[in-house]
N, C-alpha and C positions, 0 to 999 in steps of 0.2 A: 641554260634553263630558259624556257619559254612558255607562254599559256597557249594552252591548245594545239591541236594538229594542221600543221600548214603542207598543203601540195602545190610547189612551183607549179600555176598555171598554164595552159596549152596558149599560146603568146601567138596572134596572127602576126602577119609578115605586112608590115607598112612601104607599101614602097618609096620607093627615094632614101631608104637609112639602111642602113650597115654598120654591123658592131663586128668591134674584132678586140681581142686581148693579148696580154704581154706578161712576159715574167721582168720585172728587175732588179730583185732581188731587195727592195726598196726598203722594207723591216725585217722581213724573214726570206730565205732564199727558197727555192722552188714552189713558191704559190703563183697565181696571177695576180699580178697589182696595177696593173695597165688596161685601162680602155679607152679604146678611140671609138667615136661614133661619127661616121661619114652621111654629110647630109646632100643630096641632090639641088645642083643648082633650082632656084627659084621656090626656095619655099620659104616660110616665115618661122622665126622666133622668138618664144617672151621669155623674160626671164622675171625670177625674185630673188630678191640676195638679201643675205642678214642684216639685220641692223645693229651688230655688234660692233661699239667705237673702235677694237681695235680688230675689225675684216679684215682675213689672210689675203696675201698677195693675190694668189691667184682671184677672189671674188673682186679685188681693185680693176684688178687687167679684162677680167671677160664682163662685166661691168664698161670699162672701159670702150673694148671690141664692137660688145654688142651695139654700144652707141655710135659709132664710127659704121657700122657695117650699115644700120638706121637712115646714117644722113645721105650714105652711097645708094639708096635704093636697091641695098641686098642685104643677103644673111648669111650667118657663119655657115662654115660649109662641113668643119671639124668641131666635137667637145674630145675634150684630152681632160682624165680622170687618172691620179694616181690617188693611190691609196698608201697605209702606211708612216705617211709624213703629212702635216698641215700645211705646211711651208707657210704660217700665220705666226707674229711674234718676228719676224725674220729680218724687220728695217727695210735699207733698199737692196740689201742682195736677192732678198726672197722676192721682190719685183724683180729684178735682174734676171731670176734664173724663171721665173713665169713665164716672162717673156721670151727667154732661148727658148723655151720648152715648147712657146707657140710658134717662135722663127723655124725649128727642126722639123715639128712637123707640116707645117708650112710649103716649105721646100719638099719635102718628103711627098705630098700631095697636091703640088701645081697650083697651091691656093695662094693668096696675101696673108702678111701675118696675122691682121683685125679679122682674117673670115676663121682663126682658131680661137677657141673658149677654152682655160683651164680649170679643173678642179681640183680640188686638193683635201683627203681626210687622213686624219692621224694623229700623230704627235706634236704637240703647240712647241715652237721656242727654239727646233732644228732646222740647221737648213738641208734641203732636199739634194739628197746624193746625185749630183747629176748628171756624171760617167754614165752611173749605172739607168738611172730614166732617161734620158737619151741613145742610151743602147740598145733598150728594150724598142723604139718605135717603128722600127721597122719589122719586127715579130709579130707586136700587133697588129699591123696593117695588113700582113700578109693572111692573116685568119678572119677578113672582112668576110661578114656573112650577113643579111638578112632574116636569118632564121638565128642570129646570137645574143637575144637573148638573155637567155638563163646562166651561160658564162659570163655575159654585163655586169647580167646582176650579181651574181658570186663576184666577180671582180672587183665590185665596189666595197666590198665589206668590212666591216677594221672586228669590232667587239661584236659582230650580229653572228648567231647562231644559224642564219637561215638566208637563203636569200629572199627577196621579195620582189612580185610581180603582182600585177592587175591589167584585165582587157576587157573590153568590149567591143562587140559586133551589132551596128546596126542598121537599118534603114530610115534612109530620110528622103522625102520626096521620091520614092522608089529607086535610091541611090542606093549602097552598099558605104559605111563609111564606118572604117576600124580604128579602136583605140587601144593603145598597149601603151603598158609604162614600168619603170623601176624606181625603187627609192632601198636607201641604207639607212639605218639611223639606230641607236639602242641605248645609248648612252650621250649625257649631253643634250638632254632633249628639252627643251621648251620654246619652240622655234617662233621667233618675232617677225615674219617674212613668210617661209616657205618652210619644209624641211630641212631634213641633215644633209642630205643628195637625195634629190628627185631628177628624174627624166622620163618624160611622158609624152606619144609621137601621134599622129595620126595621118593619111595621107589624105585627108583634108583639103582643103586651097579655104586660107582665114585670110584677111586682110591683115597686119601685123597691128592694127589696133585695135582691132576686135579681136588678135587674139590674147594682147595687153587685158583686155577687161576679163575673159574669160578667166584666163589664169590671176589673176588679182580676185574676182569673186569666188573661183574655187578652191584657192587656199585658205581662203580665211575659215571656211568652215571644217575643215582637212587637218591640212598642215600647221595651223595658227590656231588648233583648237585639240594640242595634244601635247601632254607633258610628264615625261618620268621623272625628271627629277631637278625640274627649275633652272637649268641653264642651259642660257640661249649660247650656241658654238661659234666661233671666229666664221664657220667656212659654209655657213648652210645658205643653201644655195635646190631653186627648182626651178626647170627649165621644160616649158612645151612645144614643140615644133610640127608645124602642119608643113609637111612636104607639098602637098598642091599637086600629086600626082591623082589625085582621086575628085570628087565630088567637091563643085564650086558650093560653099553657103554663107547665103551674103544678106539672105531676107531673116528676118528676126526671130519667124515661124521655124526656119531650119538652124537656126543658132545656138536660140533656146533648146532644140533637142539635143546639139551637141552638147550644148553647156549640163545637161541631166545627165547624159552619159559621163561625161567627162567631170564633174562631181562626185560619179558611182566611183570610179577610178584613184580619183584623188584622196577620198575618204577609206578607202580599202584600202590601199597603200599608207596611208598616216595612221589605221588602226593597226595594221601589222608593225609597225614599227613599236607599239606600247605592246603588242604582245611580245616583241620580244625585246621588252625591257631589261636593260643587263639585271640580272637576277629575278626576274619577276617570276608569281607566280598567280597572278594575280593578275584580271584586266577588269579597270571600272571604271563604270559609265556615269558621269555627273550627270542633272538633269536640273538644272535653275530654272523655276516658271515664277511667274506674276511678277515678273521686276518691271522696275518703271521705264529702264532701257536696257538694251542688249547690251549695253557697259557693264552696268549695274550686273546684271546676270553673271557676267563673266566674271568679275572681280571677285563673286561670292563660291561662284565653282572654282577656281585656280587657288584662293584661301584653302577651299579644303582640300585639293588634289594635290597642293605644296608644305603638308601638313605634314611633317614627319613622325607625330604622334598617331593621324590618322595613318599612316602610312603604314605604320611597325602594326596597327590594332590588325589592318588589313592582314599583313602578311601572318600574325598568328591568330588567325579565324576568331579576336577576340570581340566582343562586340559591345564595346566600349563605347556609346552613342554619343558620351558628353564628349569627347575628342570633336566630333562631328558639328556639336551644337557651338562649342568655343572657336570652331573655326570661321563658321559662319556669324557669331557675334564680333569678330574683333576685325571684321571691313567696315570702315566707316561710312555708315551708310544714315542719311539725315533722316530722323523722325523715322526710323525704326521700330515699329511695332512688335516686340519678341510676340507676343501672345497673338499674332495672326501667322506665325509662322507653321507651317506643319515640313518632318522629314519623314521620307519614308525608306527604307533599305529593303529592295526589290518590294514583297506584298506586306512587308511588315511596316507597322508605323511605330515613329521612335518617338515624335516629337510633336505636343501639340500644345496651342492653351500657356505657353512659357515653360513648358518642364514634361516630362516624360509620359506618354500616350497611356490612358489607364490598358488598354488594351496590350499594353507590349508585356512580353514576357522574354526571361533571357534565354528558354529555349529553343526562340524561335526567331529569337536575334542569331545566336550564335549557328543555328543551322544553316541561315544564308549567308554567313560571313566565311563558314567554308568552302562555298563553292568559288569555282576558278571565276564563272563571270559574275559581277555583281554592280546593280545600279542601284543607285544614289538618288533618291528624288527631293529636293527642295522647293518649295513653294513660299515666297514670300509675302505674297496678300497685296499688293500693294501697287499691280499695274498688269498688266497685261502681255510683257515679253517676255522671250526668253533663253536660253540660252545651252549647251550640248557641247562637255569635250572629255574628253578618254585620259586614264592616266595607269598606275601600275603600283602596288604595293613596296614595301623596300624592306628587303632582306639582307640576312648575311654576308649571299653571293656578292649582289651590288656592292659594297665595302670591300670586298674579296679583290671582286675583278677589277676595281678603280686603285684599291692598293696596290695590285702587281701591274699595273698597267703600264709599266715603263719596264719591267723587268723581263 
């Protein structure tokens, strides 16, 4: 189940990168669960990695890589993506077998082991089959393509109904400069970092510290501003890479435009991810204004978008406001003014004055709480910021598919 209709987008060709996939039978046999992304010498990479205490193997080691490849004045040259297995919970064998997993391909690709990045999604607490992932890497490799894509993306998939892509085309300085990217994610979502798996390319030429800021500022309003269901994952993990085969920009005027574009990207990808929230059916958009800081803001949207009351009202189009009103009263928030607060669900208003909008009516509550998209608006009275992040109703399926998820 998913909200809305998605079509894998037309995905330009970034030069210096190549994707190729692999079967290895890793949780189920004859799917792809393998993908390698080959990156052309001399180009830059950021990454973000979860802030979860106990991060999978793999986000320790390409965590590790990428900072080793940093002090060499180079960058990875391979990401290695299995799906299927977390290889997180694992102790030191799950470091052990990361690191084969970057020594094979390694070898396999005339590279050092630090210029390979691992990832890892699936199941927490196993360790990763790895006859069989190491059998597959040479299948992958042989299906490198620049135009792959849409197989990446399907490749990464564990619980997501769909795959998901985003791009952009544009001009800078009278230059041509493309952005394409994928991300997984549907379950397990409230990401502290980045994503569940993002990879987003551009052939670009960033300096590696300006492209540190870039991806550090466009997650936060993205990837760090999107939640199905309150839990942040051992493995999440997003990574941007400017190959440097395209358009130098280095002045602030051409940066800033990459950075708009490349925001466009990052937030279409993080909102496909809540549409296709395991079980949703539902996509809704918080909206915090007048807080005193963009903390503040947040604190009071994630209260209700982590609200399991609100969450079930969501999913049976009930339009239960005080869910709404209790969730935003119970953030501790100093010298709280209930009676400057107003809510509003899309054009209807719920909440004004401490208690219920004389205006509101319930059938005009419950006609917006049927539809698939539905925003949220809060206003607190009380400053001037604000604050924007996406989340997904919770139904049966969700309980469904998290109960057989090992089955």
């Amino acid at each position: 189940m998913a909200v809305g209709n998605a079509f894998f987008p037309q995905m330009p060709e970034i030069a210096g990168l190549r994707m190729g996939t692999g079967m290895a039978g890793i949780k189920k046999p004859g799917r792809r669960d393998l993908v390698v992304m080959e990156i052309a010498s001399g180009a830059s990479v950021a990454g973000t990695f979860t802030r979860n205490a106990f991060c999978a193997a793999p986000v320790q080691v390409a965590r590790r890589h990428l900072a080793a490849t940093r002090e060499q004045d180079k960058a990875p040259r391979y990401l290695l993506i299995n799906t299927g297995n977390a290889n997180a919970g694992t102790g030191e064998q799950g470091l052990r077998d990361a690191l084969q997993s970057c020594e094979t391909l390694a070898g396999l690709g005339n590279v050092s082991t630090d210029e390979v990045l691992p990832f890892s999604t699936g199941v927490i607490g196993e360790p990763l089959p790895m006859e069989r992932l190491l059998a597959g890497l040479p299948g992958a490799l042989e299906t490198l393509d620049s135009q792959g894509w849409q197989a990446a993306a399907e490749g990464i998939l564990t619980t997501d109904t769909r795959p998901k892509g985003a791009a952009r085309t544009l001009e800078i300085d009278g230059q041509k400069v493309a952005i394409a990217g994928i991300s997984k994610g549907s379950g397990m979502i409230c990401p502290n970092m980045a994503t569940m798996l993002g990879f987003v390319a551009t052939d670009a030429a960033i300096e590696p510290q300006m492209l540190d800021r870039l991806l550090k500022d466009g997650v936060e309003n993205s990837f760090n501003s999107i939640t199905v269901d309150g839990d942040t994952s051992t493995n999440d993990a997003c990574m941007l890479i400017a190959t440097g085969q395209g358009a130098r920009l280095d002045s602030e005027s051409t940066l800033a435009a990459f950075g708009e574009a490349l925001n466009e990207v990052l937030v279409e990808l993080a909102q496909a991810i809540v549409r296709d929230g395991e079980g949703a059916t539902k996509f809704v958009t918080l909206e915090v204004e007048q807080a005193r800081s963009r903390q503040e803001a947040r604190e009071v949207a994630f209260s209700v978008a982590h609200s399991p009351l609100v969450k079930t009202a969501l999913y049976a189009s009930d339009a239960n406001w005080g869910r709404i009103l209790a969730a935003v009263g119970r953030v501790r928030i100093e010298d709280l003014d209930v009676d400057g607060i107003t809510i509003d669900l899309e054009e209807v208003r719920l909440v004004e004055a401490g208690g219920r909008a004389e205006s509101y009516t319930e059938e005009a509550g419950s006609a917006v709480m049927a539809r698939e998209d539905i925003r949220i608006r809060i206003a607190l009275g009380r400053g001037t910021r604000s604050a924007r992040i996406w989340t997904t109703d919770l139904s049966h399926d969700y309980i469904s598919i998290n109960a057989d998820y090992r089955s």
